[in-house]
N, C-alpha and C positions, 0 to 999 in steps of 0.2 A: 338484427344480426346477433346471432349466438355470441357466448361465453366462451372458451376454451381453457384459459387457464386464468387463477389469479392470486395477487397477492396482497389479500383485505389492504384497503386504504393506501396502497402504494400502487399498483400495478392490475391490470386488465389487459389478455389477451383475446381479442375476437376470433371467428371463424377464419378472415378473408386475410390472417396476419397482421393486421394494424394493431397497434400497443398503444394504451391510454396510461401515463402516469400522472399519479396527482400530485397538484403543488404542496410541496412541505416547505417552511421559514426557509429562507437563504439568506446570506448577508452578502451584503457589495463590497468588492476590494477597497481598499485606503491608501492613498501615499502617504495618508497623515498617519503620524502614532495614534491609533486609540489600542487603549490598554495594555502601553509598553512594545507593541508590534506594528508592522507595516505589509498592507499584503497588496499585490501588483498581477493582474488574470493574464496571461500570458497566451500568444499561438503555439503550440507545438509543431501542426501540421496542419494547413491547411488545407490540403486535398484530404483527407478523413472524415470528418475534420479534428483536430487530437486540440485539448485545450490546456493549457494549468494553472495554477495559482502559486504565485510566492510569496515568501512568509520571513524578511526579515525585522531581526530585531531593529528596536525602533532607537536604541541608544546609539545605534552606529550608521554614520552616514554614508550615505547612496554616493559612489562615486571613487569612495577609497580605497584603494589595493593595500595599505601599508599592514593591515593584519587582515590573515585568511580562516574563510572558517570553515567546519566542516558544511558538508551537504547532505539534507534526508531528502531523499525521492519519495514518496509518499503513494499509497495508494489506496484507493477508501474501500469499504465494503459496501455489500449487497448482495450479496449471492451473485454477482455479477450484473445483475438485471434494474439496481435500483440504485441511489446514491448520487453524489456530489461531492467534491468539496467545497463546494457555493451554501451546504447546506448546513445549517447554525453550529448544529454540534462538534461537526468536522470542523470547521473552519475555526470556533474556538477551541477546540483541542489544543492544534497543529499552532495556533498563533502562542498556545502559555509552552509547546512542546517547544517551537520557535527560541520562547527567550530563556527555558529551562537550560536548553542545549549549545544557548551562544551557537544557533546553527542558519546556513540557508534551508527553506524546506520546501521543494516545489510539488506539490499535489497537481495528481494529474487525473483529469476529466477523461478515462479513456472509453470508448465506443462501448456501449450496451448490450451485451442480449435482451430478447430472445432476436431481436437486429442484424446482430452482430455477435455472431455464438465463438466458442473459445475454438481455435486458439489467439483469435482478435484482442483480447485484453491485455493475454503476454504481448501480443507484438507493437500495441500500443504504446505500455509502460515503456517496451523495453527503448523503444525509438526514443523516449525522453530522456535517453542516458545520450546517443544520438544528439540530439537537442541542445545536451549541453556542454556537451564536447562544443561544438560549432559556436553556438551562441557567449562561451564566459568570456571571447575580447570585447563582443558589441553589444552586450546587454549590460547597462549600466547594474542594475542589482545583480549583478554575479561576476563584478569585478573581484570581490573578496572571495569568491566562492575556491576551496581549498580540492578540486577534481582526485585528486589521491586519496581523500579519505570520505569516501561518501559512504551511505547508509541507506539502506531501502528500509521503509518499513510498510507497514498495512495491517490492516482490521478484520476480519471473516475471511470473504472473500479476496479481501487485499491482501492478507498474510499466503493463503494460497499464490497470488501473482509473484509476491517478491520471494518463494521459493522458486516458480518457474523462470524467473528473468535470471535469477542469480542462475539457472542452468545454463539459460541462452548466452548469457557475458562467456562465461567459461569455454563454451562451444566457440563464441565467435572470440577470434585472436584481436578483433580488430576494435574490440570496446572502448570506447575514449575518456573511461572515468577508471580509476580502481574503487574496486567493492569491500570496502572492510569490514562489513560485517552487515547480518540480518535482523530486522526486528520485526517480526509476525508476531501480533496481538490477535488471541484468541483464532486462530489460523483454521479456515475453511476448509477439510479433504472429505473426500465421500465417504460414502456408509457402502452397508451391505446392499440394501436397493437405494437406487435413486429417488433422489427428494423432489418437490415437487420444482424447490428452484435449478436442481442439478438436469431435470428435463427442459429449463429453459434456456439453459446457459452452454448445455453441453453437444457436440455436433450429432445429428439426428442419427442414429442406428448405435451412437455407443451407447458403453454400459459405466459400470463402475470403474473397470482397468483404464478408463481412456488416460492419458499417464496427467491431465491437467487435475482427474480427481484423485488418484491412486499413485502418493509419493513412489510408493517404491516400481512403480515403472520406468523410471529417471532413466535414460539409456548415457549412464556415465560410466567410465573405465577407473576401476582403483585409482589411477594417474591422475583421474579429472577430480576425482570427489577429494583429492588432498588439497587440491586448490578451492576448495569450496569455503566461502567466506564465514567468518565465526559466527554465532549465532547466541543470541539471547527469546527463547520463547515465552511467550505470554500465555498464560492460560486462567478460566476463573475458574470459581471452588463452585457456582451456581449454574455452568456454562455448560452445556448439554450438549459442547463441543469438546470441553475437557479431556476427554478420554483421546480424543485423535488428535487434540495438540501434545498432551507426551508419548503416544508411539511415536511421531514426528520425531519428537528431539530424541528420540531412545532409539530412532534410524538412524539421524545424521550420527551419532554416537556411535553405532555400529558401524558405519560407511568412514569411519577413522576420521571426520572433519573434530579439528585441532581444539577447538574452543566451543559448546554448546552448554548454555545453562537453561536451566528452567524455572520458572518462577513463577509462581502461584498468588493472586486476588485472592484472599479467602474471604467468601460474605459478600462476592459480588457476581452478576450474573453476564452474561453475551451482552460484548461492547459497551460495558455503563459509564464509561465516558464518555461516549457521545452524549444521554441525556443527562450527563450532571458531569460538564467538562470543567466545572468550578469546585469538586466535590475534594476531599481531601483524598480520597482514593485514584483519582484521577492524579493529583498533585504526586503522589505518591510512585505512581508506573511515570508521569515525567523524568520525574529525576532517577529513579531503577536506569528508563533507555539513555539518561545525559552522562551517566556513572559508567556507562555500559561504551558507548561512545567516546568517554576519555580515555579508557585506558586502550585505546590505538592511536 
């Protein structure tokens, strides 16, 4: 059986559409504290099937309403096509971002291209806002959970999602969280031609305008983009994304949203906390997004 697409050491598309991914490290959820955190895999949905993981801190216990914390929604990268948050890097990122931010943080496992091509990943994520609207009276880890002040964030392709979900909250009146603000690290948007992952991930006959690659196709009304939630971008100084994370924030700064910063890695390349989420650089963008998150 032929090759058709691939992406060395992660991913193999065949002729007949079958997809082969390879195992990378994963870590198993804890109810026990190790390393000051607690993480609990979660269903979001099971006709999908949509999965997540949660990440509280390990000093506060399971069960107590009396203080509320914030909520990051979390979403991982891979060009859409590859990822985890099962998988080591992510998952200790999110558990030191966890205790950085006194936060809940539920990473969500959303469906795959080339499987499941976009706009599936937004409608994933977004159902886990869905998710937790419903679930914070009966899911004991999200008795604390503070629904007014949540946080999307994401990494490549995840920073692409939590700009599209934060479109879809706004469209839909009937969102059960408020969104205070975005945090896309190193943020995923198309080029001039498509890559080879934006042909696995993107609905088959578009191009680069399809609006999940090409911010500025957003079909918001002046009205809508003032409600657009603040924004802290990520970008690195080694990142060969760079350049399309501050047009991003040099749009929403155009499009009059209230609060957009930008903020530059220098000397580090695309996503390096995932392989060095212990690294002082990594320590570093924790507390940027925990700093970032107090002051709402």
């Amino acid at each position: 059986m032929s090759l058709v697409a691939e992406l060395p050491g992660y991913l193999q598309v065949m002729c007949d559409g079958s997809v082969k991914r390879f195992a990378h490290e994963i870590v198993p959820a804890s109810s026990e504290s190790i390393n000051g955190y607690k993480s609990k895999d979660v269903i979001i949905d099971t006709s999908k099937p949509i999965t997540g993981r949660l990440f509280l801190p390990g000093t506060l216990g399971v069960g107590s309403s009396d203080h509320k914390l914030p909520v990051i929604v979390h979403s991982h990268g891979g060009g859409f096509c590859i990822g985890s948050t099962t998988w080591v890097g992510t998952h200790t990122f999110l558990g030191g971002l966890c205790i950085a931010s006194q936060s809940i943080v539920l990473s969500v496992d959303y469906r795959l291209a080339p499987e499941n091509r976009l706009p599936i990943a937004y409608e994933d994520c977004y159902s886990s806002l869905d998710w937790l609207g419903h679930q914070v009276c009966s899911e004991p880890w999200l008795e604390q959970a503070d629904l007014s002040r949540v946080f999307l964030s994401g990494d490549s392709a995840g920073g692409n999602i939590v700009h599209n979900v934060a479109i879809k909250a706004i469209q839909n009146n009937n969102c059960p969280v408020k969104i205070k603000g975005l945090l896309p690290i190193h943020p995923y948007f198309g080029s001039e031609q498509k890559t080879e992952k934006e042909k696995l991930s993107i609905p088959e006959g578009s191009n680069r305008d399809y609006y999940g690659c090409n911010f500025e196709k957003a079909e918001l009304s002046a009205a809508e983009w003032s409600h657009f939630p603040s924004v802290m971008v990520f970008v690195a100084g080694l990142d060969f994304l760079k350049e399309r994370g501050v047009m991003y924030a040099e749009f929403l700064q155009k499009k009059g949203v209230k609060v957009v910063k930008l903020v530059e890695d220098e000397g580090e390349a695309h996503v390096f906390y995932v392989s060095k989420p212990k690294s002082d650089a990594t320590r570093l963008l924790q507390q940027q997004m925990s700093e970032f998150m107090e002051s709402f």
